[in-house]
C-alpha positions in Angstrom: -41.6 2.1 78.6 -44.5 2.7 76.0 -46.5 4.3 79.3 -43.9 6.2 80.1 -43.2 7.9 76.8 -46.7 7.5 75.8 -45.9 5.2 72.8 -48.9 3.8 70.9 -47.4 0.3 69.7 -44.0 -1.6 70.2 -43.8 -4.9 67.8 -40.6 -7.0 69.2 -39.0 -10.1 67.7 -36.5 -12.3 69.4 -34.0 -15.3 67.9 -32.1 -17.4 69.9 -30.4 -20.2 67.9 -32.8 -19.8 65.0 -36.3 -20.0 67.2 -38.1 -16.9 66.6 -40.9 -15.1 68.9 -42.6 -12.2 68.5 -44.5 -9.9 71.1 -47.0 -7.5 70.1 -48.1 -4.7 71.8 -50.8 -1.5 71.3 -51.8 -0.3 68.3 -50.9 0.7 65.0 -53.6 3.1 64.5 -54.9 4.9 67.0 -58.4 6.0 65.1 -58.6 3.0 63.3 -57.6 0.6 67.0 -56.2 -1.6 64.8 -53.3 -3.9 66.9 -49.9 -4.2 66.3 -49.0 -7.5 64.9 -45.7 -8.9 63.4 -47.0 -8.0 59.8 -47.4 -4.2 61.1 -45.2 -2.3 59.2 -43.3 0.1 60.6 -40.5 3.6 59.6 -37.3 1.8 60.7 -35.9 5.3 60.0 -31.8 4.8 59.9 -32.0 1.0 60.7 -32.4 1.7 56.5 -28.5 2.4 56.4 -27.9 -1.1 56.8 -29.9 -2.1 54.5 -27.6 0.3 52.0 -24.6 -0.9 52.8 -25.6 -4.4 52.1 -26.1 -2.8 48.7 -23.0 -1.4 48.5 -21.3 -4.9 49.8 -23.0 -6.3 46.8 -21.6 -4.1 44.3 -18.7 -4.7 45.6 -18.9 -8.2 45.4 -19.7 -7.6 41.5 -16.6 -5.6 40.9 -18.7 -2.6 40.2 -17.8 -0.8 43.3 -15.0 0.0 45.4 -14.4 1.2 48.9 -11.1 2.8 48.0 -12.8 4.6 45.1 -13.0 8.3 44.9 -16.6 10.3 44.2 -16.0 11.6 41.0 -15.0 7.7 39.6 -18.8 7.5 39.7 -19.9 11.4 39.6 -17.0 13.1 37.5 -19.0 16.7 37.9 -17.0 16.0 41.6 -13.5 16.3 40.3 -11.6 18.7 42.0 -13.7 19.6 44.9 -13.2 19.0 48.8 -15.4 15.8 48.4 -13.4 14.0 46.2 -10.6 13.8 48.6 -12.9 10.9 50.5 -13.2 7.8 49.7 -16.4 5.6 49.5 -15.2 3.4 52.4 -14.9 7.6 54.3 -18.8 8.1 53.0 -20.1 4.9 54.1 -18.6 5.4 57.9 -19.2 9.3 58.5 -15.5 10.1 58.2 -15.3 12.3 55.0 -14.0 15.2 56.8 -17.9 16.6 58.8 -21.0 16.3 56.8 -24.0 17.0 58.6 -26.6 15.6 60.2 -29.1 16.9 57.6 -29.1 18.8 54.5 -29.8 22.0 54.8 -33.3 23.3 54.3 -32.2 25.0 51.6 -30.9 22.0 49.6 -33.6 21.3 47.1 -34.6 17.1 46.2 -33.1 17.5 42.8 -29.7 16.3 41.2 -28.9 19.8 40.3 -29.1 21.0 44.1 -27.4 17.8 45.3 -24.4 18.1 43.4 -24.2 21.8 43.6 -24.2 20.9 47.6 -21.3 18.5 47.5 -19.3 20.8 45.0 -19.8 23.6 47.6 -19.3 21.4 50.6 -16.3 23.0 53.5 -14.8 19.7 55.1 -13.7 20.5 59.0 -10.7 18.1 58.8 -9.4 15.5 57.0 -10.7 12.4 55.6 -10.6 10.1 58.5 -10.1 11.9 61.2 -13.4 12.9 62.3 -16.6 10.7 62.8 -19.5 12.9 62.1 -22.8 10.7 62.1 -24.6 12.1 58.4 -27.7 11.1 56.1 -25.9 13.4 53.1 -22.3 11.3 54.1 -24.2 7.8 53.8 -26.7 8.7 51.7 -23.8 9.8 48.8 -22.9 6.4 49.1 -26.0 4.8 48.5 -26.8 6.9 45.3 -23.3 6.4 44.0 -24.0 2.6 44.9 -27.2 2.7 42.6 -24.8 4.8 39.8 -22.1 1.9 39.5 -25.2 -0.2 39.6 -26.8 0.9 36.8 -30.5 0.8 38.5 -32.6 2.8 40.4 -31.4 2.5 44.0 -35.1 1.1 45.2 -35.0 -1.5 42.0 -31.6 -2.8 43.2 -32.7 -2.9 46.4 -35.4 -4.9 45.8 -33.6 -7.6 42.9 -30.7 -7.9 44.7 -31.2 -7.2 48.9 -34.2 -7.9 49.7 -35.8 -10.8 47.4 -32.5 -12.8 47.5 -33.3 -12.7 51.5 -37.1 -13.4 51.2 -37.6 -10.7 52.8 -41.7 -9.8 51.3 -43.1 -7.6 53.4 -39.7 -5.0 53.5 -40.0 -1.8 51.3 -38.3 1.0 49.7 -41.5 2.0 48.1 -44.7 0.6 50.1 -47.1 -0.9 47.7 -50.9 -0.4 47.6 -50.9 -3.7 48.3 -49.0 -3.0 51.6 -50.6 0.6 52.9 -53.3 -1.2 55.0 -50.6 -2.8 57.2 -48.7 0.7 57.4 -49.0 2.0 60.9 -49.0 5.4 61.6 -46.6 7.3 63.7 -47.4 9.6 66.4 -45.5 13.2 66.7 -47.0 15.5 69.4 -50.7 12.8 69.2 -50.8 13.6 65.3 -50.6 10.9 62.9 -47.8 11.1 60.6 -45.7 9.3 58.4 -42.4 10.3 56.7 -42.4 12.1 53.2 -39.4 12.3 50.8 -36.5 13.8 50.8 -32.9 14.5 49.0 -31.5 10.7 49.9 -34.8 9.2 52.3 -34.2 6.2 50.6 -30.6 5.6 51.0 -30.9 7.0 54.8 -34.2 6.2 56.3 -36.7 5.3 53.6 -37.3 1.8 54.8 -40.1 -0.2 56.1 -40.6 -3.0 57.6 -42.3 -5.6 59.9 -40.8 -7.5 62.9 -41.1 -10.4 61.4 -39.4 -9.3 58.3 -36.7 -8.0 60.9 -36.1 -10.7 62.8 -35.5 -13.1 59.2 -32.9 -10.2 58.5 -31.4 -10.6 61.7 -30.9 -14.0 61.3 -29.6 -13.7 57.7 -26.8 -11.6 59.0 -26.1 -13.9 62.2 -26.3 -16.5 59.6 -25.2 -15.2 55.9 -25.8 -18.5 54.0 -28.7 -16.9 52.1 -26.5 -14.0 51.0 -23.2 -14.4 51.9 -22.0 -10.8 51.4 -23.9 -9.6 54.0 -21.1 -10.7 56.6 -18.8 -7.8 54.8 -20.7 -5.4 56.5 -19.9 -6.4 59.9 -16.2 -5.5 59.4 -15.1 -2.3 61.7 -12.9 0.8 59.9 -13.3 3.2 62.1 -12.9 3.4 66.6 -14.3 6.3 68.2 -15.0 5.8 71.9 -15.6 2.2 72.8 -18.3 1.8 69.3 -15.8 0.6 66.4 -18.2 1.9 62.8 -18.4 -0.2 60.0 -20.9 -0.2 57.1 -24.0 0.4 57.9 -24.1 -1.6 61.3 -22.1 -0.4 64.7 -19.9 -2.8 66.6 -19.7 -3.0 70.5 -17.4 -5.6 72.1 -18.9 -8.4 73.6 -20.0 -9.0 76.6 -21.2 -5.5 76.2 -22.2 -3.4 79.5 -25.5 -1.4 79.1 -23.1 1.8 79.9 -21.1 1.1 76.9 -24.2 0.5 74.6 -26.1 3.8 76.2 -21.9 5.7 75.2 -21.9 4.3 71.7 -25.7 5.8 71.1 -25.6 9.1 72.7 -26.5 12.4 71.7 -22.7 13.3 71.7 -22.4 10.3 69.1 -25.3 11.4 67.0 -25.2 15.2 67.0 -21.5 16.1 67.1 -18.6 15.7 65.5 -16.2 13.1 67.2 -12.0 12.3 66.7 -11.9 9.0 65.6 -9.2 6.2 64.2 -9.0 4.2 61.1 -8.0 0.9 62.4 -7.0 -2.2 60.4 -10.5 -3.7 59.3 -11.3 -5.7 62.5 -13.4 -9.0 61.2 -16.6 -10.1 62.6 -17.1 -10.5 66.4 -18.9 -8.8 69.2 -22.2 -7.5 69.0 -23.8 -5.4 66.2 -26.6 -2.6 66.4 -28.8 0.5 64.9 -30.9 3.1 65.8 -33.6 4.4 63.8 -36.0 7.1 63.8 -38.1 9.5 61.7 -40.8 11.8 63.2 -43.5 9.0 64.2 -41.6 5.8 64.6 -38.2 4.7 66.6 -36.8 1.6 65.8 -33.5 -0.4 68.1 -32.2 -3.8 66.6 -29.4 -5.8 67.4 -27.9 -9.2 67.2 -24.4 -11.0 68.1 -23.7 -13.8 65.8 -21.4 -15.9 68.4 -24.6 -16.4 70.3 -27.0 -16.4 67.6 -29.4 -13.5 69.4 -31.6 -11.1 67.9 -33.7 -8.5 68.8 -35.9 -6.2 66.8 -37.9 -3.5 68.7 -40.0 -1.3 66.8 -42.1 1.5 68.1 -44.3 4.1 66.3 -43.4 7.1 68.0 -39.7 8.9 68.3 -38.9 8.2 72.0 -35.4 8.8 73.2 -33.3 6.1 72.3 -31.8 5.6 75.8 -35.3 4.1 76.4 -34.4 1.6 73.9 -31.1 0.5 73.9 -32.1 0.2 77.8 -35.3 -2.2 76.5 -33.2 -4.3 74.1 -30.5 -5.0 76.7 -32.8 -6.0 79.3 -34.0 -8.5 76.6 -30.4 -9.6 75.6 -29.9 -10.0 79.6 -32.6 -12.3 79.6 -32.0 -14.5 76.6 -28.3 -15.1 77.7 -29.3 -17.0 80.2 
């Protein structure tokens, strides 16, 4: 895989049954030669989402949130407009009525252009009807998450996601403590790493290592450490043979690697799909995420009932068949 696609490093983390292994491969720097390593941190891109909604299932958990809730509870300027008619639960699953993929370029990383965005937004149906995979959808989520908070969304993140999971070496903001373990990605053989934008944090701001990875893996196969976490692995939404929930996507199990290759296609990423709101559907099957930004492509999965995890993380944007492909060759393996 990293010959074909000319990928520079790939840092991969298994579980089985709470034994953790890690393989390390290439390098995180090409200048510098330095190795990939399991302390390597690396742009898990929208692997971050997950990361959100465990914020959001927090919140929850405090009372100070609501999946039923409507926008302008938390952002009253909302009131009124097409936006409003969603729901959080419709914001954290894509099914608001056809956000984007992206902002448009023209959407400035202010609260003034923000909000003048959402006020101005034209749905394409109603809420629930469409699955339309968006960063502004999700990302709305996580800032209104932060609002009914009362903390800067990286500052929650931090007191109450990742230190309550031990997780040391994951980051919102990356430290100066932390930059010399910060890979670089590779778009077109330049190195690059992502810059902020309107809502990187909540969508794909994160890094992290594979060994930080595979230890939140294993939290969620295993919630003891923060028991909330398991509220994200309730399904909402069915569109195709992928049922959404918040943050992660859930696939039957045994899952084929035709389904798996379905639930991640372009057709699920880029376009609008018709979906159904289903009666939440509680924890079972197997659970994954792609993420990407424009130097780094990441694939996790696990599936609690047999206590696997995998955690592939690349620094360069390959095509994500290439990974889902990888990581169920690996599940193949470790099922028997």
């Amino acid at each position: 895989m990293m010959a074909e696609y000319d990928v520079p490093g790939v840092a991969v983390a298994v579980t089985v049954n709470g034994k953790t292994s890690f393989y390390n491969y290439g390098l995180a720097s090409k200048e510098s030669k330095t190795p990939v390593s399991e302390n390597t941190l690396f742009e898990l891109g929208s692997v971050s989402k997950t990361f959100t909604a465990t914020l959001g299932a927090v919140a929850i958990a405090e009372g100070k949130l609501s999946l039923d809730e409507h926008p302008s509870h938390y952002i009253p300027q909302l009131k009124g407009h097409a936006v409003d008619k969603a729901t959080l639960l419709n914001l954290g699953t894509y099914t608001a009525g056809g956000f984007p993929l992206q902002f448009p370029d023209a959407v400035k990383n202010d609260n003034a252009s923000m909000l003048a965005y959402f006020r101005n937004w034209k749905p394409k149906a109603k809420p629930g009807k469409l699955r339309e995979y968006s960063n502004p959808s999700i990302g709305l989520f996580g800032y209104i998450t932060a609002l009914a908070l009362k903390q800067d969304f990286a500052d929650a993140m931090q007191q109450r996601v990742l230190s309550p999971l031990g997780l040391t070496s994951t980051y919102v903001r990356v430290p100066e403590s932390a930059m010399a373990n910060y890979a670089w990605g590779y778009d077109k053989d330049k190195p690059v790493r992502m810059r902020p934008d309107l809502f990187s944090e909540q969508t794909y701001g994160v890094r992290s290592t594979s060994a930080d990875m595979i230890r939140y893996l294993q939290a969620n196969i295993d919630p003891a450490k923060l028991p909330v976490i398991a509220s994200t692995h309730v399904g909402y939404f069915r569109t195709g043979v992928m049922t959404q929930g918040l943050g992660w996507e859930q696939f039957a199990y045994p899952t084929s690697l035709e389904n798996l290759l379905e639930g991640n296609s372009a057709d699920m990423l880029f376009k609008a799909n018709d979906t159904k709101h289903i009666a939440p559907q509680p924890e079972s099957g197997l659970y994954d995420k792609t993420g990407s930004t424009r130097g780094f492509g990441a694939y996790v999965l696990f599936v609690p009932e047999k206590k696997i995890g995998i955690v592939i993380l690349a620094n360069k944007n390959y095509p994500i068949p290439a990974r889902v492909r990888a990581a169920h060759a690996i599940l193949t393996q470790l099922e028997n």
